[in-house]
N, C-alpha and C positions, 0 to 999 in steps of 0.2 A: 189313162196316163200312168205314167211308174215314177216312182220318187224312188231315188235315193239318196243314204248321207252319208257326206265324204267330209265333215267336221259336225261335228258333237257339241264339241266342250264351250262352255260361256269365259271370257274374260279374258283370260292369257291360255297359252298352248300347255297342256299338262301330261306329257310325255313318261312312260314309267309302265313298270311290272302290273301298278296296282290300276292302271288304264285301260288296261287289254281289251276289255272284254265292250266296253260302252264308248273308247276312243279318247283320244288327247286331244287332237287337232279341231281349230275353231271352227266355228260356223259357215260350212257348204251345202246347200243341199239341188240335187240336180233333178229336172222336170221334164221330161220326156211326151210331148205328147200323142196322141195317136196319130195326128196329120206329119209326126214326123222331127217337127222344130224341137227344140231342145232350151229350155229357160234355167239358167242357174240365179240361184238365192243365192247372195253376198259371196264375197272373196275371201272367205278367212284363212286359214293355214292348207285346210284339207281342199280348196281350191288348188294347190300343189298336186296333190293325188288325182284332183280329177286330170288336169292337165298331164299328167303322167300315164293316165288311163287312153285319152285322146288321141294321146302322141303314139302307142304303141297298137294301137287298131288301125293306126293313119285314119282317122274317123274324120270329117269336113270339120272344120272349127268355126262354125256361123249361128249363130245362138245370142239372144239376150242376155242380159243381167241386170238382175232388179236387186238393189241394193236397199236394203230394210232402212238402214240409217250410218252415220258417217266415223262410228269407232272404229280405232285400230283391230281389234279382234278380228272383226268381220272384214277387212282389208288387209289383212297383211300377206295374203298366200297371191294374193294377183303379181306384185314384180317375180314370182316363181312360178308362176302359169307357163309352162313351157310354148304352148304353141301362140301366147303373146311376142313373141318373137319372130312370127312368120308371116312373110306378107299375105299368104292365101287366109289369115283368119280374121275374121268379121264381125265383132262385140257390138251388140245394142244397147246401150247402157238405159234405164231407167229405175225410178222409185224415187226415195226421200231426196229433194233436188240437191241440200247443201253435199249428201254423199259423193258425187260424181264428185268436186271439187275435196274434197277431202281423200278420194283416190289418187288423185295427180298429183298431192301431196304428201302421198305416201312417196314417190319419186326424187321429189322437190316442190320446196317450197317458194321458188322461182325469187328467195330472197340469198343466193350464195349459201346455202345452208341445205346444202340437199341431203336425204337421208338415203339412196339409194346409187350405186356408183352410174345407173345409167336413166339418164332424164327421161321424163313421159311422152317428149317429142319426140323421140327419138326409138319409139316402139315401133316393131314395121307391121304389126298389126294395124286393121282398119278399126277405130275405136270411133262410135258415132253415140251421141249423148239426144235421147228421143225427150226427155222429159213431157211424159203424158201421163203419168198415171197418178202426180200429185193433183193431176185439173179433171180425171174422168177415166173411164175403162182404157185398157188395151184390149185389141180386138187380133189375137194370132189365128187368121184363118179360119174363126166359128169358133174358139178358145176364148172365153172374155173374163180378164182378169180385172177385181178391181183394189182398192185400197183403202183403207184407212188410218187416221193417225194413233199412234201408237203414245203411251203415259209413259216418256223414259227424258233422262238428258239430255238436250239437245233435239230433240223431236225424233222421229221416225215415221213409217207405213210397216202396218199389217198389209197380206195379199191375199186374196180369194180367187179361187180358180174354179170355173166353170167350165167344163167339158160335155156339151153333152147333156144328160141327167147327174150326174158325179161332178162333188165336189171338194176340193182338198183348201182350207184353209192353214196358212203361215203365219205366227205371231209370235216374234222373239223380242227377246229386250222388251216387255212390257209387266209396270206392274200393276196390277189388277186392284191393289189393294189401296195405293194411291189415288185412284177414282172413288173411292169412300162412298160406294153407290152410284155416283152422278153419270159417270159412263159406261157402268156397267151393262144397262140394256144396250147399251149401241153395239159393245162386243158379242154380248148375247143376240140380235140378229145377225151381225155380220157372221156368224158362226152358227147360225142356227140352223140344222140337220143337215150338216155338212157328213160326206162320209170318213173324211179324217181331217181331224184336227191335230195340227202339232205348234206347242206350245211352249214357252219358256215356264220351265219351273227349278229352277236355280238355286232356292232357299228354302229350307225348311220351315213350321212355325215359330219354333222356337229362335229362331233367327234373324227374323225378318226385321222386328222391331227397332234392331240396332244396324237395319239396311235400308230403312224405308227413305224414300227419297234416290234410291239407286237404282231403281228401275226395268225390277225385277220381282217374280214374284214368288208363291210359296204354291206346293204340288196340292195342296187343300183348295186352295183360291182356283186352280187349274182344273180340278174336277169339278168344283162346284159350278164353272162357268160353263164345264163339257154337258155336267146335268141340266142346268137352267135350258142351254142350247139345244137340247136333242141329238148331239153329235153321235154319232157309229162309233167311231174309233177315235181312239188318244193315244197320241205318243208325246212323252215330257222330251225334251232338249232343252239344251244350254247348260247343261251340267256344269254345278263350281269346281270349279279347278283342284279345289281341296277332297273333293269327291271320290271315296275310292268304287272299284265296282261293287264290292260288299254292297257298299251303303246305297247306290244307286238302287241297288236290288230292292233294297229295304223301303227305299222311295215307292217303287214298284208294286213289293207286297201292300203297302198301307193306301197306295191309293187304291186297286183292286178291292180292297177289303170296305174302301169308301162304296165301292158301285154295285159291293155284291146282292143280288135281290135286287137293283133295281131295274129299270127297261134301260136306261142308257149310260155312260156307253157300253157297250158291247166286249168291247176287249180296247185293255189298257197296258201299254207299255212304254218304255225309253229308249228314246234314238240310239244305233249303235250305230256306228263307224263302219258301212259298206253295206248295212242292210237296206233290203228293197221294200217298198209297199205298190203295190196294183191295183187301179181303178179303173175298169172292175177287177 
C-alpha cells in the first residue's frame, strides 16, 4: 500500500512561511492499495489538494472514506473536493457513525441556517454511507480494515490496515494519557508490530497538563506506545497549529533520541504535507 498526506496539521488550518516544510492544511491522508482501490482518511482542508490532484490526472474518483470522527477540522476540505461535484464520482463513506451526519452538516444544517452556499442534496456526486466498521472489519478485496474507539470528544475510531503481511495503523485525535493505563493495552495490541504507525502527537509534555481532557496527546506518550507495541516505523501527525517547523523538528530530534539504542522503532519522524510512505 502507499500512504500519503495531503493535511498535516491538527485543529484549525495554519497557513504561513513558518508551515512550509511539515504543512498547514488539516487532516487528509490517502491509501492506496495494491489491488488498486483507493481509501481516504477524513476530509480536512488538504482533502482540497487531493481533489485538486484527482481532478488533474482525470484519475476515476471511486474510493472510500473513513472518517476518524466528526470535527470540523477533519471536515472542512470536502465542500472543496472538486470532483464532489461530478456525477461520474462514487464516495463510500464509513467509520465513527455520528461523522457522516456531521459532514452533511457541514453543508447544512437542514434547520435554515446553512453553512455552505450549496446543500449536500444537491452534490452530483454518488455519496453512499456503508456504516460497517463501528460493528466489525471492512473487507476491500483481501484488505481487512478494522477499528477501534478512540479517547477524544465526542467519540471517534482508530484504523488498522491489513494487507497482506503489512500493516499500517491510523490514530488521530486520541489521548493516550487520558486512559491513565486502563486502555492502554487495548492500543498496544491494536498497534502491535505494525510496520507503521501514525499517530497524533499534538502536545508537548510540558503542555499537556493544561490540555488534558482535549483529546490529544504528547510525542513521549506516542513513542512510548510505539515501544510497548513493537511498531517498525512512526510518524507524529496532528501538528498544533502554533507549531512552527523549527519546533516540529525538535519534536522529531527528542523523540529519536527516546528510541535511540533501542530495537523499535526503527525510524521515527513527522507527517509532511505530500510525503509518501510504501508498504513494502
Amino acid at each position: 500500500m502507499e500512504i500519503k498526506f495531503w493535511g498535516t496539521r491538527g485543529s484549525i488550518p495554519a497557513p504561513g512561511s513558518h508551515t512550509l516544510e511539515f504543512g498547514g492544511n488539516t487532516t487528509c491522508v490517502e491509501v492506496v492499495l495494491l489491488n488498486g482501490q483507493r481509501v481516504v482518511i477524513d476530509g480536512g482542508t488538504g482533502f482540497r489538494l487531493l481533489g485538486q490532484h484527482l481532478t488533474a490526472i482525470n484519475d476515476p474518483c471511486h474510493f472510500h472514506l473513513l472518517l476518524t470522527h466528526g470535527h470540523w477540522d477533519h471536515l472542512l476540505g470536502i465542500p472543496f473536493f472538486e470532483p464532489i461535484y461530478r456525477e461520474t464520482t462514487e464516495v463510500t463513506v464509513d467509520g465513527w457513525p455520528p461523522a457522516f451526519q456531521a459532514m452533511t452538516r457541514v453543508f447544512d444544517s437542514h434547520m435554515g441556517d446553512g453553512f455552505f452556499p450549496v446543500a449536500f442534496d444537491h452534490l452530483k456526486a454518488r455519496i453512499d454511507y456503508l456504516n460497517n466498521l463501528a460493528h466489525g472489519p471492512l473487507d476491500l478485496d483481501g484488505v481487512v480494515i478494522d477499528a477501534m474507539r478512540l479517547n477524544h470528544p465526542q467519540g471517534g475510531l482508530a484504523f488498522r490496515f491489513q494487507e497482506g503481511k503489512h500493516t499500517m495503523v491510523f490514530i488521530t485525535d486520541n489521548e493516550l494519557g487520558a486512559a491513565r493505563g486502563r486502555r492502554i493495552p487495548e492500543f498496544v495490541d491494536f498497534c502491535r508490530g505494525c510496520d507503521l504507525l501514525i499517530h497524533d502527537a499534538q502536545y508537548l509534555p510540558g503542555e499537556i497538563a493544561d490540555r488534558r481532557g482535549w483529546g490529544h496527546s504528547t510525542y513521549e506518550e506516542v513513542v512510548d506506545l510505539a515501544q510497548q507495541a513493537e511498531v517498525h516505523n512512526l510518524i507524529l501527525t496532528h501538528h498544533d497549529p502554533s507549531r512552527t517547523d523549527a519546533e516540529v523538528e525538535q519534536i522529531v530530534a527528542l523523540s529519536r533520541e527516546m528510541v535511540a539504542g533501542r530495537k523499535n522503532p526503527h525510524y521515527v519522524d513527522a507527517a509532511r504535507e505530500g510525503a509518501c510512505f510504501r508498504l513494502p
